[in-house]
MIVO-516666 format. One record per residue (C-alpha): residue number from 1; residue in three letters; x, y, z. Coordinates in steps of 0.2 Angstrom, whole numbers. Example, Ala and Ser with C-alpha at 12.3 -4.5 7.8 and 13.67 -1.06 7.14 Angstrom:
<fifis>
+-----+-----+-------+-------+-------+
:   k :   r :    c1 :    c2 :    c3 :
+-----+-----+-------+-------+-------+
:   1 : ALA :    62 :   -22 :    39 :
:   2 : SER :    68 :    -5 :    36 :
+-----+-----+-------+-------+-------+
</fifis>
This chain:
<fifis>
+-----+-----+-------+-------+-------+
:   k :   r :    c1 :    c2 :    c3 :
+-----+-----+-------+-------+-------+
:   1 : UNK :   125 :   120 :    73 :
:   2 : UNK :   106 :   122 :    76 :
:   3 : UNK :   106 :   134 :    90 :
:   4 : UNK :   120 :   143 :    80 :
:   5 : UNK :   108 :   146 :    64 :
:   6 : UNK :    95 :   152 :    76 :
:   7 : UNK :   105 :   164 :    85 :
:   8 : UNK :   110 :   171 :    67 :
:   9 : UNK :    91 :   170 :    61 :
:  10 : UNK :    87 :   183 :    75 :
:  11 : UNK :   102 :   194 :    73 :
:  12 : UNK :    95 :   196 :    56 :
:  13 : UNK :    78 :   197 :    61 :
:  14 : UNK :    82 :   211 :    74 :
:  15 : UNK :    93 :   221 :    58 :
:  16 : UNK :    77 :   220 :    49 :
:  17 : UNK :    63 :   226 :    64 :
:  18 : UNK :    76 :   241 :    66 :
:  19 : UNK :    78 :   244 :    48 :
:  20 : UNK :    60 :   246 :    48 :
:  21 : UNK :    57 :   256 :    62 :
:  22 : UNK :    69 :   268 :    56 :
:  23 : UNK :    62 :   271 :    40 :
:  24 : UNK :    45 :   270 :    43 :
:  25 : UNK :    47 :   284 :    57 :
:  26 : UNK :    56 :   293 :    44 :
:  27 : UNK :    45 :   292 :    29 :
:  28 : UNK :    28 :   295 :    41 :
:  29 : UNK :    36 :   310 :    49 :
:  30 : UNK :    44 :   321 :    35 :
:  31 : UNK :    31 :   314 :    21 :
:  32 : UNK :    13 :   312 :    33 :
:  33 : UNK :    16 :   324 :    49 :
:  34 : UNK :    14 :   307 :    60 :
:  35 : UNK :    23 :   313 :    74 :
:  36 : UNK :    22 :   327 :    85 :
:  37 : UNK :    39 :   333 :    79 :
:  38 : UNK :    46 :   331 :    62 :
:  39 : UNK :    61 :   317 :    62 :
:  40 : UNK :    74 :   325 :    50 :
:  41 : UNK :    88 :   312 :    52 :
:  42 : UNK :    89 :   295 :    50 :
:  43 : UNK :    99 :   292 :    68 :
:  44 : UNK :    85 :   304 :    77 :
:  45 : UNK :    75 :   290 :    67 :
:  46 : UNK :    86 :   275 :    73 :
:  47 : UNK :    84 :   283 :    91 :
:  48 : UNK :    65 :   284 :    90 :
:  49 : UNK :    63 :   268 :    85 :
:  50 : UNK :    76 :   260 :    98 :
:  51 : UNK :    68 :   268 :   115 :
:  52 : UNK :    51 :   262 :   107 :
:  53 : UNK :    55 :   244 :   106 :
:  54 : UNK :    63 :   245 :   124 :
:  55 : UNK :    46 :   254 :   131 :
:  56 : UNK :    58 :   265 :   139 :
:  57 : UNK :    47 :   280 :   130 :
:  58 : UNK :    52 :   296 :   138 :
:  59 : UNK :    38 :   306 :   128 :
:  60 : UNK :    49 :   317 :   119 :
:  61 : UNK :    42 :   311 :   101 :
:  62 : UNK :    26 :   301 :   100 :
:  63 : UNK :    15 :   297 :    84 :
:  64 : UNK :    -2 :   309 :    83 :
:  65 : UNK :   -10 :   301 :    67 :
:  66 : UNK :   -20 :   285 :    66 :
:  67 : UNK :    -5 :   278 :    54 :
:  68 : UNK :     9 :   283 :    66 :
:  69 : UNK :    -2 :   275 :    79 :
:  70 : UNK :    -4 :   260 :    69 :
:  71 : UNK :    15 :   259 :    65 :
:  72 : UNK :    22 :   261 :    82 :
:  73 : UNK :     8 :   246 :    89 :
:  74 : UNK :    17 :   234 :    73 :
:  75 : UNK :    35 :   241 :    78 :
:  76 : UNK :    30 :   239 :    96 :
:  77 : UNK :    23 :   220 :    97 :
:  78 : UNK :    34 :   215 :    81 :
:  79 : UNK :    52 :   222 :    91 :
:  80 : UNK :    48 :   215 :   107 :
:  81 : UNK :    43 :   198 :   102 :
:  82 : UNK :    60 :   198 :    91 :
:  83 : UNK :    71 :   204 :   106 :
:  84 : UNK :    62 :   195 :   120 :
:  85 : UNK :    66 :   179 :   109 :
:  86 : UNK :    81 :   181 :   104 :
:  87 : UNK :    85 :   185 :   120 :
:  88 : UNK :    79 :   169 :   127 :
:  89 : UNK :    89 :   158 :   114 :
:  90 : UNK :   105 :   167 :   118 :
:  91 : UNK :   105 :   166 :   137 :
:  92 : UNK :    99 :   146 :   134 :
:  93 : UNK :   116 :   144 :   121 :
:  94 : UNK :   126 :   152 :   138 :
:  95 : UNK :   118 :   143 :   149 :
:  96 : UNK :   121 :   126 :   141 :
:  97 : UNK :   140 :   130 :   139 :
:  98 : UNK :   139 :   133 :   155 :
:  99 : UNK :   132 :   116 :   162 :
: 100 : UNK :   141 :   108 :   149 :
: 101 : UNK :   158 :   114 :   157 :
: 102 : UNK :   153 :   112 :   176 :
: 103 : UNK :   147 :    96 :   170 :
: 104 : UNK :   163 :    94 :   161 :
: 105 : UNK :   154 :    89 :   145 :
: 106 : UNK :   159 :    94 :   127 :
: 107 : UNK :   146 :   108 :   123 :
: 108 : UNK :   140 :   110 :   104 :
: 109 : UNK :   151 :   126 :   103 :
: 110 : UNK :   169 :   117 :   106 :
: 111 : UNK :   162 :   105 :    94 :
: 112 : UNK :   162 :   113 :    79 :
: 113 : UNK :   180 :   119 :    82 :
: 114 : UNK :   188 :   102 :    85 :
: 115 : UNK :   201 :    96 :    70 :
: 116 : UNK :   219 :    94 :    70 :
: 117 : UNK :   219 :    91 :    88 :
: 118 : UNK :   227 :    80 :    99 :
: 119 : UNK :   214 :    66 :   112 :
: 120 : UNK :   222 :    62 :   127 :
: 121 : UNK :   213 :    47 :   134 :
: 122 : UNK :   217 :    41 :   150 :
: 123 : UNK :   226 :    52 :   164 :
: 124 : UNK :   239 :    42 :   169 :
: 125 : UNK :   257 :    48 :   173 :
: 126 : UNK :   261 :    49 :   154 :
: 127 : UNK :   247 :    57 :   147 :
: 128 : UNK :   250 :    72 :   160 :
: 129 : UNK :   268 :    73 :   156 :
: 130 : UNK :   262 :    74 :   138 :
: 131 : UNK :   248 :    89 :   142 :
: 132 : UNK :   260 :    98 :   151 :
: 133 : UNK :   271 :    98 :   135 :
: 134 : UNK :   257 :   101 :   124 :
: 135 : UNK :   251 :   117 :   134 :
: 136 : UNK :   267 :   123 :   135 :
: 137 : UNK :   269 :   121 :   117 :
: 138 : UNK :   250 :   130 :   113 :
: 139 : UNK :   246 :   115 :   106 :
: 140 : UNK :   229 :   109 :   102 :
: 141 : UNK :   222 :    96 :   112 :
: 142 : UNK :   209 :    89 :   124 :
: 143 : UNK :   209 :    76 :   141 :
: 144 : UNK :   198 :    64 :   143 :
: 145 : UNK :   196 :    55 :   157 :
: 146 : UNK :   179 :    45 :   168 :
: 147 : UNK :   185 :    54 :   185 :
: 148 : UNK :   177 :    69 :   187 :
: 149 : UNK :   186 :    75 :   202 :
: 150 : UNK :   200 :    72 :   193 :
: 151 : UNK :   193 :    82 :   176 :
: 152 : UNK :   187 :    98 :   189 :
: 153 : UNK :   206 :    96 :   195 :
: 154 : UNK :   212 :    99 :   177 :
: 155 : UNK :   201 :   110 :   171 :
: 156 : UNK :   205 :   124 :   186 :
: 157 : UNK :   223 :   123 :   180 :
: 158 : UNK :   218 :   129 :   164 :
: 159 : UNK :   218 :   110 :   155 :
: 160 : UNK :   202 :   105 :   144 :
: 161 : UNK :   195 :    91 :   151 :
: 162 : UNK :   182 :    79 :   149 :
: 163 : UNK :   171 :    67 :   160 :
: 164 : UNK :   165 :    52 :   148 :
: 165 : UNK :   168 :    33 :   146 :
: 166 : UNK :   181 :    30 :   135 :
: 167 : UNK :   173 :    12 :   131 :
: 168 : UNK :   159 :    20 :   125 :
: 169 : UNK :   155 :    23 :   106 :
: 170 : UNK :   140 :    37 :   108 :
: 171 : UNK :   154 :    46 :   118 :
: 172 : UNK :   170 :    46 :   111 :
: 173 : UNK :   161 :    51 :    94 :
: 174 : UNK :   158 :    70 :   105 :
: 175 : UNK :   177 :    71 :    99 :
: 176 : UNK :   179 :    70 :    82 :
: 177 : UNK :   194 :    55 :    83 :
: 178 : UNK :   194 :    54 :    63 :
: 179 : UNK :   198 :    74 :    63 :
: 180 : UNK :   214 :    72 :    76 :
: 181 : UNK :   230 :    74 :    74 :
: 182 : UNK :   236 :    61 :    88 :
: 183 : UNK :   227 :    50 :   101 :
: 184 : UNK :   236 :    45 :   115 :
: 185 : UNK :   227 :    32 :   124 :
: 186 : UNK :   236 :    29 :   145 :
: 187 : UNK :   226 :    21 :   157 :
: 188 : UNK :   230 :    11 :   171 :
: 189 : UNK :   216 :    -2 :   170 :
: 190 : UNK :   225 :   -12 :   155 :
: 191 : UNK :   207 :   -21 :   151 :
: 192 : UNK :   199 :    -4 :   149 :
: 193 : UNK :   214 :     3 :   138 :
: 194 : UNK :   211 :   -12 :   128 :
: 195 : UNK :   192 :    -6 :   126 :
: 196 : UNK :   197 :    11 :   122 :
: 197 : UNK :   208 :     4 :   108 :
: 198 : UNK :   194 :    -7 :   101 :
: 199 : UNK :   184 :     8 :   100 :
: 200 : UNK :   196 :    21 :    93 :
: 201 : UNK :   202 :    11 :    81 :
: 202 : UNK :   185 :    10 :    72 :
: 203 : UNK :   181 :    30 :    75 :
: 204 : UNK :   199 :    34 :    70 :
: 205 : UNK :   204 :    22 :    55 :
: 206 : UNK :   219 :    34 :    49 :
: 207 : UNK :   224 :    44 :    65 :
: 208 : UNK :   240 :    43 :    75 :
: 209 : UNK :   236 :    31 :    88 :
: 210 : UNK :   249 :    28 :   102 :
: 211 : UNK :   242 :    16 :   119 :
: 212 : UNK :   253 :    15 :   136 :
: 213 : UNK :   252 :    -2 :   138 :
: 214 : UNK :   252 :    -2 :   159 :
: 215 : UNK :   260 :   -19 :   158 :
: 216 : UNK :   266 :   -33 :   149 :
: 217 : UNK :   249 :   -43 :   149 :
: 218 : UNK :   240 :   -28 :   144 :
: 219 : UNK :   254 :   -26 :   131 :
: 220 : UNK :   251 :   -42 :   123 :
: 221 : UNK :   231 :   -40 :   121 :
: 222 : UNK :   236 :   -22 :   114 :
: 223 : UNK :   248 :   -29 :   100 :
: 224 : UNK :   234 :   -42 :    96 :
: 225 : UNK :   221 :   -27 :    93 :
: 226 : UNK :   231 :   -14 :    86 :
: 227 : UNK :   229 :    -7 :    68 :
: 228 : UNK :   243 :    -8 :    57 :
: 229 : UNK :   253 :    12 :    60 :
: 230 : UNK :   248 :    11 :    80 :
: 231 : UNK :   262 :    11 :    92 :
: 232 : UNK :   261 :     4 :   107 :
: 233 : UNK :   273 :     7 :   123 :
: 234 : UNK :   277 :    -2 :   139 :
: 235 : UNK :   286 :    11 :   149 :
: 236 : UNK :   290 :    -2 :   163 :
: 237 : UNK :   300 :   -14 :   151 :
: 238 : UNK :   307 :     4 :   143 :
: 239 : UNK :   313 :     8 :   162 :
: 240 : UNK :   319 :    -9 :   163 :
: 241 : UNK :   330 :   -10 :   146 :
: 242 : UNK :   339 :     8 :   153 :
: 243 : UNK :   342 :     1 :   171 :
: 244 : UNK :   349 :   -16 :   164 :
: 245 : UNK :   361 :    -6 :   150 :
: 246 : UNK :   367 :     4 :   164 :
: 247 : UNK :   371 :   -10 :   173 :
: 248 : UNK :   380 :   -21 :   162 :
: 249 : UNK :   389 :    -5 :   158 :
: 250 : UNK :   395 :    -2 :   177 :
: 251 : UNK :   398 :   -19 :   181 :
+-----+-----+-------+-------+-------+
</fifis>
């Protein structure tokens, strides 16, 4: 939010250094004879003032008065130092999106627009199913995951993903967990998806939490954890149930 008030501080500023050029060329050439030629409109004014400010000066208009002097040195020093800074804030604002994408962190922009979305944590076989579904659904949602080979993988086919430690506290709060609609916690290491479940339920207290429990050990830890509304899943003994149904069915 800090870089975005001060990208809008200079938009403003920049409004107001051409808002003054264009009416003090105005006024000092119609009401003072300032300039060599008289500035009868206020886009002739506008276009004055905009090729000053860039020094790109082709000599067709230029002040003859000590006061147009003296306004063209303010306009001068006042539009480049507006232009050359906000210039510099901007390109920095790209260029941290930018390393915040190769780097496959969350960057303050994406931030601020995170609500009602869906936190897969984890990329195991589920999880993917799951984002497939989602994207083909336009659905709202992020990946996170610790492998960054893996999160470069996703990202080129058009997935959002994120490199971070889902056992960590000072990352996970990057993705606003209270502000989800779901979070779908798969991971194959059932000691780190019962981490990931510690941590979640205390940054997401009302969410829709569902964990892949990756086997019956890890299922049992998870039950022990889990918040009162969380769902927890062991796809094995699922697989298991079907094949045994089937069975007895056949037999």
């Amino acid at each position: 939010m800090r870089i975005s008030l001060q990208v809008l501080a200079y938009v403003i500023a920049i409004i107001a250094v051409l808002l003054f050029g264009t009416v003090g060329t105005y006024i000092i050439s119609n009401e003072y004879n300032g300039f060599n030629v008289r500035i009868n409109s206020v886009i002739s004014a506008l276009f004055f003032t905009v090729v000053t400010i860039s020094t790109v000066g082709y000599g067709d208009i230029y002040p003859v008065t000590k006061l147009a002097q003296i306004f063209v040195i303010i306009l001068i020093i006042a539009g480049l130092s507006v232009f050359l800074s906000a210039i510099a804030v901007i390109s920095g604002e790209f260029m941290n999106e930018r390393i915040s994408k190769i780097e496959g962190r969350l960057s303050s922009f994406e931030k601020r627009f995170l609500k009602n979305h869906v936190v897969l944590i984890g990329t195991d076989t589920i999880n993917m199913h799951i984002a497939e579904k989602l994207k083909e659904k336009n659905e709202r949602f992020i990946i996170v995951t610790s492998d960054k080979v893996t999160a470069d993988h996703l990202n080129f086919q058009g997935y959002k993903a994120y490199v971070v430690d889902a056992t960590s506290d000072s990352d996970m709060k990057e993705f606003a967990l209270d502000k989800a609609k779901a979070i779908v916690i798969d991971m194959r290491d059932g000691s780190r998806a019962v981490y990931s479940l510690l941590l979640v339920r205390d940054l997401a207290k009302s969410q829709k939490v569902i964990v892949i429990a990756p086997n019956a050990e890890a299922e049992h830890h998870l039950k022990n954890i889990a918040a009162k509304g969380t769902v927890i899943v062991n796809p094995s003994e699922l697989a298991a149930k079907v094949v045994s149904d089937n069975l007895f069915r056949q037999g």
